[in-house]
N, C-alpha and C positions, 0 to 999 in steps of 0.2 A: 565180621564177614561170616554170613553163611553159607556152609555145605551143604545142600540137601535136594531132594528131588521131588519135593513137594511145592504144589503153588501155596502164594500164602492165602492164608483167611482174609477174611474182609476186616476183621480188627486189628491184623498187624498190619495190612497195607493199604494206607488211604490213596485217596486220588491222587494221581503223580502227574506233573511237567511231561517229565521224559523219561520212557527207560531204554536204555541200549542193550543190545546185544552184540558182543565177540566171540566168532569162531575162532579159537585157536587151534592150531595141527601143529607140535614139534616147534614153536615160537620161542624167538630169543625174547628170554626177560625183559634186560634193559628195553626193546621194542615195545614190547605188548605193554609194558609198566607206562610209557612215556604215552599210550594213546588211552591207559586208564583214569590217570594224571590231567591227561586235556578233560576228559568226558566228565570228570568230579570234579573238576574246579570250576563252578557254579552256584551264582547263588539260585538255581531252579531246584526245582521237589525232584530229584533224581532217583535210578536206581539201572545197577547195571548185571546181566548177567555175562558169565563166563562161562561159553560152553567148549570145555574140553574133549576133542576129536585126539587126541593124541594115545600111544598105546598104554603111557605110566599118565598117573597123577601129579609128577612133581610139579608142575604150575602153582601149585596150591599152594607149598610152601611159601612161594616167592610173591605172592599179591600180598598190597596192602593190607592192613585189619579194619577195613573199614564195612560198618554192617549195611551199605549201600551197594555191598557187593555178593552177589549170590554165586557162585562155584558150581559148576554141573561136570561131572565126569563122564563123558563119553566115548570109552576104544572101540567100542563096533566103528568109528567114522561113516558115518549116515551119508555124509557130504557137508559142502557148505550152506545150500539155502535150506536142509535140512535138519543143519544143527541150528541156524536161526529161528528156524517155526519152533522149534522147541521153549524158548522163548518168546513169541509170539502167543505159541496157545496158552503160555501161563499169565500172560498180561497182557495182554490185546486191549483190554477194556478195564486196565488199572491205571492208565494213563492220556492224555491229552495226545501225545506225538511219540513215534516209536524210532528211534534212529539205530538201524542198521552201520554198524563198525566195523573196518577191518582191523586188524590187532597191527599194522604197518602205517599207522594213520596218527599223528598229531596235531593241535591247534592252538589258538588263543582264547583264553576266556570269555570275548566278547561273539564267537560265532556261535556257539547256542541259543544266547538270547535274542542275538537278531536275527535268526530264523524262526524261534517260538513267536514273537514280535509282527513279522509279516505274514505267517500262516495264520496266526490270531487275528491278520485284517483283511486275511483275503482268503475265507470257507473256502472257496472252488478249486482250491489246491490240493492235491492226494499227497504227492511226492516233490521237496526240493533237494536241490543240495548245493554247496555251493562250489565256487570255482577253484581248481586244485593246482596243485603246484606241486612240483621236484623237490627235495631239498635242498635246493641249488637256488629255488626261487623262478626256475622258467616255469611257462606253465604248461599243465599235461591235457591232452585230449581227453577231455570228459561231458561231451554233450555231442550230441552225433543223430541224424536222420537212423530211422531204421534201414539197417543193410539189407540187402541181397544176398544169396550166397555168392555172387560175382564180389560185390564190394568186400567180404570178409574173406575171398580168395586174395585177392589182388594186395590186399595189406600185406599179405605172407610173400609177394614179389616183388620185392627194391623194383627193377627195370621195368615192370610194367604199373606200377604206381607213380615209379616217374614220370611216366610216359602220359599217364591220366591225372597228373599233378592239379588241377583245378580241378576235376570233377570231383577227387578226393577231397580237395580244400572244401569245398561246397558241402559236402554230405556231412561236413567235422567242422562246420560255423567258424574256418578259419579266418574269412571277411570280417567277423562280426566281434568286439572287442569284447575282450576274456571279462570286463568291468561290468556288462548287462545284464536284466534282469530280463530273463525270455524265456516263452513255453516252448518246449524241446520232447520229438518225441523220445527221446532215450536218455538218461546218466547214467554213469560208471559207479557202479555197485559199491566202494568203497565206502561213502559217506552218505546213506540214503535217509532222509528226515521225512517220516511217514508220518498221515494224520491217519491215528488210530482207529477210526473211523472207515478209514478209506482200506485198513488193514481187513478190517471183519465183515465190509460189504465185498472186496474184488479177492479175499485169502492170501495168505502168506507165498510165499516160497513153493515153486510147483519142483516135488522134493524129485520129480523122474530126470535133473538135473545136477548128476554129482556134484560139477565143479562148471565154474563159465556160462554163459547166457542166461542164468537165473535172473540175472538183474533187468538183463534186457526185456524177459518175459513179465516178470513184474510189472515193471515201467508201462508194458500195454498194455495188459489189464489194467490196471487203476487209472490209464490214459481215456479209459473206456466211460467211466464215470468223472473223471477229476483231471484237474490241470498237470502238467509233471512240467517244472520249472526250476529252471537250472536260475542260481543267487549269486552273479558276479560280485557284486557286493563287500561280500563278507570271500574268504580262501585256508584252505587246508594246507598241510603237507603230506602228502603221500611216497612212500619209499618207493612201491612199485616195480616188482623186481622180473616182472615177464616170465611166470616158469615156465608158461607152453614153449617159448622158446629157446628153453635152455635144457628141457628133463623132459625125457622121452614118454615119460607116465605120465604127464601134466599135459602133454600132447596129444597123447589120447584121449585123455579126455576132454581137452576142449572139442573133438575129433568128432566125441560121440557126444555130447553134448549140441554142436554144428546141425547134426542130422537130426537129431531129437526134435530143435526148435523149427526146422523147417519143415520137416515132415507134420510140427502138429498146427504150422501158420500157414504153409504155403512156400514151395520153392521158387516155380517160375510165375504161377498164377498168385499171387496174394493183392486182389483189389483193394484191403484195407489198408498195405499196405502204401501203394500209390495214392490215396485219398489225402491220407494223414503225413507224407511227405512233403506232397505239392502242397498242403494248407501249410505244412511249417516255413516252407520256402518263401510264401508270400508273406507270412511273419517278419521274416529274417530280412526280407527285400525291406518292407517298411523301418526295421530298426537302421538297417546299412544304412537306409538315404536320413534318415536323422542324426545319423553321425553323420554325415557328410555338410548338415546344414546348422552345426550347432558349433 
């Protein structure tokens, strides 16, 4: 394993498969160990960094010794899609595919290869990922129309989400079986499988984003040039533990985060965003009626 904050040279690092990146902040070991464990157990060309947002080092001790693994210390805490770019701008172009890790995220040996496998057969793809699960095995909402600020109010209100109970199911592909493979304008940032490509034409991580909607922001830019398609297919595990709704600080910042991304898309005017809705919905109308006929 190395420590260092240097990129490498072009003679120690050839072409790679895939290289990941993990933000960790204050992460339990046994966690973070179990989603480095998924991400190396591969027979692909890997490489993973470790960027530490935490105030001490200790992380370091506790990772594997494996030299597919590079360690970055960072206490300033930049945020999360800005400790990813850091990662980004040292390999963007060392690799075939860039998958974006949360350090709370485990899997099976067989879901990297069959994601490297289908973006290898279908160029038009920017961003997939595949379908996620609880540890429990139910599955979690992770493909979703782009919201509104109504629609990411209204999640924060039991009574009035129940109340709009279909129109939420609608906007979160709950019709639509967690097994399909569909173009979707948004995925849940936890497991993002970027064609590195698509990294260096639409840029990383828009870093005015401490924590929350990075992913979402992403996802449109590279929606702009490339397909973003969620991979029922293949499934993860995700812990997923909601801290906006548990720690007042993580509430804020989703808070300010909320305004950021609206303010820089559109709050109540965003024509892109109705454009690119209504086309996923006719998507999603076409897959429901083949499930229904198969």
């Amino acid at each position: 394993m190395r420590e260092s904050n240097a990129p490498y040279t072009k003679e120690e690092k050839p072409q790679l498969d895939v290289i990941a990146s993990i933000v960790a902040y204050c992460s339990d070991d046994d966690v973070i160990n179990r989603a480095i464990q998924s991400f190396l157990d591969t027979t692909l060309q890997v490489h993973l960094y470790i960027i530490d947002n935490s105030p001490t080092s200790g992380l370091h001790k506790t990772l594997p010794p494996d030299e597919r693994i590079t360690y970055l210390h960072r206490p300033a805490n930049l945020g999360y899609g800005a400790g990813h770019n850091v990662a980004i701008e040292k390999s963007v172009r060392a690799s075939k595919y860039f998958l974006v890790l949360n350090p709370d995220v485990y899997f099976s040996p067989d879901v990297l290869p069959s994601l490297f496998l289908h973006l290898e057969l279908n160029p038009r793809i920017g961003v997939a990922a595949p379908q996620v699960r609880y540890p429990n095995g139910s599955p979690q909402i992770s493909r979703r129309l782009l919201p509104s600020p109504f629609d990411l109010i209204i999640r924060r209100l039991p009574i009035v989400k129940q109340a709009l109970k279909a129109q939420v199911a609608a906007k979160q592909y709950e019709e639509v079986s967690v097994e399909e493979v569909l173009e979707v304008p948004f995925l849940l940032g936890c497991f993002l499988f970027i064609r590195s490509e698509a990294l260096a034409n639409c840029g990383g991580f828009d870093p005015r984003y401490f924590m929350y909607m990075e992913d979402l922001d992403l996802c449109r830019r590279i929606s702009r040039l490339y397909q973003v398609v969620y991979y029922g297919e293949k499934y993860i595990y995700h812990v997923y533990e909601r801290a906006s709704a548990k720690h007042l600080s993580s509430l804020f910042h989703h808070i300010h985060s909320f305004v950021k991304y609206f303010n820089k898309w559109g709050w109540v005017s965003d024509p892109q965003r109705k454009a690119i809705n209504k086309a996923a919905m006719r998507k999603t109308k076409t897959v429901a009626l083949h499930q229904t006929t198969v």
